[in-house]
N, C-alpha and C positions, 0 to 999 in steps of 0.2 A: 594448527592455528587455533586462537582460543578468540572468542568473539561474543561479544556483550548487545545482545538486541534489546533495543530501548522504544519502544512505543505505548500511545494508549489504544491504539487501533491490536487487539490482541485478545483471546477469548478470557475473560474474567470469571471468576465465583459468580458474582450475581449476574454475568451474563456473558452467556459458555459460547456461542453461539458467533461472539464477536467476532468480525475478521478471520475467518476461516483460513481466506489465502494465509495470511500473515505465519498462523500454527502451519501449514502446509510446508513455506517459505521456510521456517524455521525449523521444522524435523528435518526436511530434507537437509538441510545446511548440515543438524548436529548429526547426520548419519555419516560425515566426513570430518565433521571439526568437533570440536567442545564449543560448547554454546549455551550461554547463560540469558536468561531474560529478567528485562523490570520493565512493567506494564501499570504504567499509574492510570488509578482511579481517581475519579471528579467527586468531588467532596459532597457534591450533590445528589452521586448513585446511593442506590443502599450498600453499605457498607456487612460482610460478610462478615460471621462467626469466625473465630479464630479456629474452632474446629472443620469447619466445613470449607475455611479456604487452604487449611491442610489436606483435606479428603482432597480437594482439585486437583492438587499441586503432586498427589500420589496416584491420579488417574495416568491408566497404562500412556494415553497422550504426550502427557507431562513430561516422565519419568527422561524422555529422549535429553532433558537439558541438566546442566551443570547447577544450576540455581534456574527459579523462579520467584519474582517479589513483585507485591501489588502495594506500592507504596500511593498513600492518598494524595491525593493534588488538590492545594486551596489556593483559590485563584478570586479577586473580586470579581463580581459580574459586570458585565460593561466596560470594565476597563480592558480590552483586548490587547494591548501595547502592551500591556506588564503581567502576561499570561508566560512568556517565555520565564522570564525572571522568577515569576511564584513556580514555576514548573519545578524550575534547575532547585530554589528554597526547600520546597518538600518534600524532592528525590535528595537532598545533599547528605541525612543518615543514613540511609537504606544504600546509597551508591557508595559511601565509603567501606560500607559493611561489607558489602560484592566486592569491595575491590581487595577486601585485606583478604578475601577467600579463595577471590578466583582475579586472576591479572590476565586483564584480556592484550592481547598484539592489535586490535581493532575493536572501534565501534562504531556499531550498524546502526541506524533508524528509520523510520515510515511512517513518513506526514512532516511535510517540511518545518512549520511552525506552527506552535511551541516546541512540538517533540525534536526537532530536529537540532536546535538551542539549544537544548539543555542537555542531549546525545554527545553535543561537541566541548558543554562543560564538562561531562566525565570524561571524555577522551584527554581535553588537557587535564584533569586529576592525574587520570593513567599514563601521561604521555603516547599517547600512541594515536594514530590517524583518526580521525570522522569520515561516514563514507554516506549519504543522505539518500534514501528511496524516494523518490515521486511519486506518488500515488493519482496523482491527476488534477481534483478538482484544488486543492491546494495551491496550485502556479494557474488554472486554468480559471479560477474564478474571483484570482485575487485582486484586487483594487486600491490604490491609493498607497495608504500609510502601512498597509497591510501588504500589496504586494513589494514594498521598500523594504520589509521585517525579512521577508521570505525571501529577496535578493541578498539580501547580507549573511543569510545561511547558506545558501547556495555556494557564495562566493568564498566563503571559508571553508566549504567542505572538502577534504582529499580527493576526494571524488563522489560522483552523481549517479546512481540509476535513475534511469527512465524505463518505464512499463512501455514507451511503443515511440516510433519514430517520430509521429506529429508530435509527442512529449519532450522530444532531445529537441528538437527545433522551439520548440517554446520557449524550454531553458536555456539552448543559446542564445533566443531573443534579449535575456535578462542581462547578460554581457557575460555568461559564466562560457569560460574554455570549453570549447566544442572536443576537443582532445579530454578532459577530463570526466565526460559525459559520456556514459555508456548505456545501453539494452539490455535486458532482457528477455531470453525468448518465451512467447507463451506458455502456458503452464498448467496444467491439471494432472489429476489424481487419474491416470489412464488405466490403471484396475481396477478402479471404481463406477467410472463415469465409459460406458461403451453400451454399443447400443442395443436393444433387445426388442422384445415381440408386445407392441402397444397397448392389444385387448388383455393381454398377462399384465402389462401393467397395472392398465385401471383397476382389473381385477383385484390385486393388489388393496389398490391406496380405496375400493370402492368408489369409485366414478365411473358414470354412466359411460358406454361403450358407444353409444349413436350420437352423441352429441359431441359439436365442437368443442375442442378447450383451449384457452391461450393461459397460457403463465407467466408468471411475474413473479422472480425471487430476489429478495433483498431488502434491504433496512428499508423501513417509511417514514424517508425525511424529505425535505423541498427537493434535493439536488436531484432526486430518482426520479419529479416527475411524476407523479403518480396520481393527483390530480387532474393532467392532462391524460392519462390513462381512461379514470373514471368516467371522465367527459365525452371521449372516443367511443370508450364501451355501451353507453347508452346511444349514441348513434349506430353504433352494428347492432346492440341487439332490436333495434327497430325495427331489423333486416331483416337478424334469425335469431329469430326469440329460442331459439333453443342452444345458443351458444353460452358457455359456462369459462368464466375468467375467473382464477383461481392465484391468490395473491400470497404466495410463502414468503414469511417474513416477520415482525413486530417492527416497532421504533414509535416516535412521539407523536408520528402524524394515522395514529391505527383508528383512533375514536373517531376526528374528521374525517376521513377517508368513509369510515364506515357510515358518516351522519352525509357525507355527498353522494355516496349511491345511493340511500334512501332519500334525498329530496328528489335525486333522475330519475326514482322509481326502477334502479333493475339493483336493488340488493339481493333481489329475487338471482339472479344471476352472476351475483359477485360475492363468491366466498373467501373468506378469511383463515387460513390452514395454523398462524401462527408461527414460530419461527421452528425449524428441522434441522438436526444434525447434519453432517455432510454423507452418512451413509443411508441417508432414506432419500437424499436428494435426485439421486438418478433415475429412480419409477418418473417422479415427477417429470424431468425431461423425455423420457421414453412414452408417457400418457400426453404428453401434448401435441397438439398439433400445430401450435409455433410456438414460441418463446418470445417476451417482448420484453425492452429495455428502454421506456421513453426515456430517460435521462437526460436533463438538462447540461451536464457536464461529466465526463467518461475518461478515464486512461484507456487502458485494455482491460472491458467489464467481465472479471471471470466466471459469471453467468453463464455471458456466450460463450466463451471456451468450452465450458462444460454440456453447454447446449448443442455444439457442434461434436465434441465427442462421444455425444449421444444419437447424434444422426438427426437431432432437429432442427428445423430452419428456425429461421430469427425475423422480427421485426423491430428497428431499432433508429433511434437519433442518429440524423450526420453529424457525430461531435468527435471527438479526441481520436483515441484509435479504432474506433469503430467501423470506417470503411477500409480499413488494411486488412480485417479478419472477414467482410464479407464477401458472399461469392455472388457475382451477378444472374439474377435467372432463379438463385433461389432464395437468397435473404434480399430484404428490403428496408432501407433507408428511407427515415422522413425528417424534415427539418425539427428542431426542437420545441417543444410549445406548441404546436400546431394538432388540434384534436382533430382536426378533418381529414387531414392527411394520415393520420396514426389510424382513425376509423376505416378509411379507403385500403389501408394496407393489410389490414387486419382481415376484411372483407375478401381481400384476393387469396390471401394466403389460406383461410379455410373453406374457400370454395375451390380452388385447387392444388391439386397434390405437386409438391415437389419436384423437378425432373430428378433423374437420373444423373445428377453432375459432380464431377469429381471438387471440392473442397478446396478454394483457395489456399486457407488455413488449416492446418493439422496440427495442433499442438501439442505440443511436446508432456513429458513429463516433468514434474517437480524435480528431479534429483537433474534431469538438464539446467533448469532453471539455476537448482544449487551449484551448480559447477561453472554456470558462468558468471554467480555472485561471487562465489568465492575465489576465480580467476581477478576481478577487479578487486578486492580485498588484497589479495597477495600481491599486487602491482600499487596499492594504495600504499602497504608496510614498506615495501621493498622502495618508493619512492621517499619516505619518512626515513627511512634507515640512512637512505644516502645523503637526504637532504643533511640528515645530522652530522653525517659522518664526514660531509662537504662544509658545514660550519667549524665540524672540529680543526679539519686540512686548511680552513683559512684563517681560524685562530689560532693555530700552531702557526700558520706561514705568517702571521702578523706578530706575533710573540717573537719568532727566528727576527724579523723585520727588526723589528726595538730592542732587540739584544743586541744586533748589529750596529743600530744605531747609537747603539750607549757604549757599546767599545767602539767605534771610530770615534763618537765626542771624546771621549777616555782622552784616545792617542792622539786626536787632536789638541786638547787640553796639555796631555804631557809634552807633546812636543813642542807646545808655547811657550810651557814653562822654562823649557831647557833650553830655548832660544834666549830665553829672557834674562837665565840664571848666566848664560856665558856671556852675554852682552856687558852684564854687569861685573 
């Protein structure tokens, strides 16, 4: 099977770091399939060297796919309605160009709109199916004219992933075929991400051995929440001023973030690590002593995945899938927004250790994950195949229909005539 991943949610030249799952998602795939990627850039990133987004493109990562292309995307600001349309505009040379090279049987995407729009104009280029990823907050925050954008991709897609069951119920809410809406199961890098010996940790990354830690990894934009973080954190450390929150990540909200812990007064207490590869990430989870994920809107945040395949509990939003990966007793749920509550949970969680309790959640491996994308992939072609194949059987059996029809007018006609010719 050959397959065409199309998103902007995907690790870029000027920033390697993006969407990890997605690179994850997508080696694993090409370790069974051929698999091509275009991952456009926003006209407003910096825009890489022609050499240096060669060097990316030939990192040992890379190498797993058929093609990779980072075609720019100009889009007006403000006008978000005609963000699908400029998308599909300034993917349309770069995707012909994939296409005379490599002809995919499917194409994939993740993030419903724009990306998922303009996924399903190449698929009609290629003829071949659209098959759309949910990613979460895209269907779970969307409103108005904007969640109508997002039902209309849905409803043309061959078919659906959802990151987690509360996910498939949302998208059936939209009126899309429950039949055509499918899971997948959790996912992490399980050679990577297992657990190990804490004080070797810190030791490690150099952080203090006696002091609490709580962490926080992921972009720093509104939907993570992260301001109700800051808010919290200065209520617990009023408790225990020797607790140390430790935030891996960048994104557009890093300067704020860092100008709201110094108005709380505990910048003293809230470090800034930056954004980290996926192979330095597991110290991180092994040195904490919980993982937090206030998030305002969540599919299945592969944080906590990874956080649980590290043996660490969690503190985390009741949102999306989030309570189907928690285990009662040792992770904890707070409503979203709520600093009081996100502070009180924080408070318990490093004043007492963990029980001993077996894991709701165990997630799986990537290459699971690949095998049940590309089970729906194969059922996506294989229903496209037939669909065609069942147009062709009803334009042949309508073609047979009006051939038939033109010989009985025939011999209806001849035999008028010859009534007509002996009458006379």
């Amino acid at each position: 099977m050959r397959v065409v991943f199309f998103s902007t949610a995907f690790p870029q030249p000027h920033d390697p770091h993006r969407a990890p799952y997605n690179l994850e998602r997508c080696r694993a795939l090409a370790a069974i399939h051929d698999v091509a990627v275009m991952s456009p850039r926003r006209w407003t990133e910096r825009s890489p060297r022609t050499a240096d987004a060669d060097a990316f493109r030939r990192q040992p990562t890379m190498r797993a796919f058929a093609d990779v292309r980072y075609p720019t995307y100009i889009y007006p600001p403000g006008l978000h309605g005609q963000h699908a349309r400029c998308l599909w505009w300034s993917c349309q040379r770069e995707a012909a160009a994939l296409l005379r090279r490599f002809t995919p049987d499917v194409v994939l995407s993740y993030w419903t709109y724009p990306d998922g729009h303009a996924a399903q104009q190449i698929a009609a280029a290629a003829g071949t199916p659209a098959v759309a990823i949910v990613g979460g907050s895209d269907v779970l925050l969307a409103r108005g004219a904007q969640r109508a954008r997002i039902r209309r991709v849905l409803l043309r897609a061959d078919a659906v992933v959802a990151v987690s069951d509360d996910l498939k119920r949302r998208i059936a809410e939209l009126g899309v075929d429950a039949s055509s809406i499918y899971t997948t199961p959790p996912a992490v890098d399980r050679q990577l991400f297992t657990p190990a010996d804490r004080d070797e940790a810190r030791r490690r990354l150099g952080l203090p051995r006696s002091r609490p830690i709580v962490l926080s990894i992921g972009r720093m934009v509104p939907v993570k929440g992260l301001t109700t973080l800051i808010d919290a954190c200065a209520a617990v450390a009023a408790v225990r001023k020797d607790m140390l929150l430790c935030l891996v990540g960048d994104g557009p909200q890093r300067s704020m973030l860092a100008a709201r812990a110094a108005a709380a007064g505990v910048d003293g207490v809230v470090r800034f690590t930056g954004a980290m590869t996926a192979s330095a990430l597991p110290d991180w989870y092994r040195a904490a002593d919980v993982t937090v994920c206030p998030s305002l809107s969540e599919g299945t945040p592969n944080v906590l995945l990874e956080s649980i395949a590290c043996g660490t509990r969690f503190v985390a939003t009741n949102v999306g899938g989030i309570p189907a990966i928690a285990t009662p007793g040792v992770d904890a749920l707070v409503p979203a927004g709520d600093s009081a509550a996100l502070a009180s949970a924080l408070l318990r969680a490093i004043a007492v250790p963990p029980p001993a309790l077996e894991r709701r959640t165990t997630p799986g491996s990537w290459h699971d994950a690949a095998r049940s994308i590309a089970a729906v992939l194969d059922n996506a072609i294989a229903r496209n195949r037939n669909s065609r194949a069942g147009r062709g059987i009803e334009l042949a059996r309508l073609s047979s229909m009006t051939a038939d029809s033109d010989r009985s007018l025939i011999r209806e006609r001849h035999a008028t005539t010859t009534t007509t010719n002996s009458a006379a």
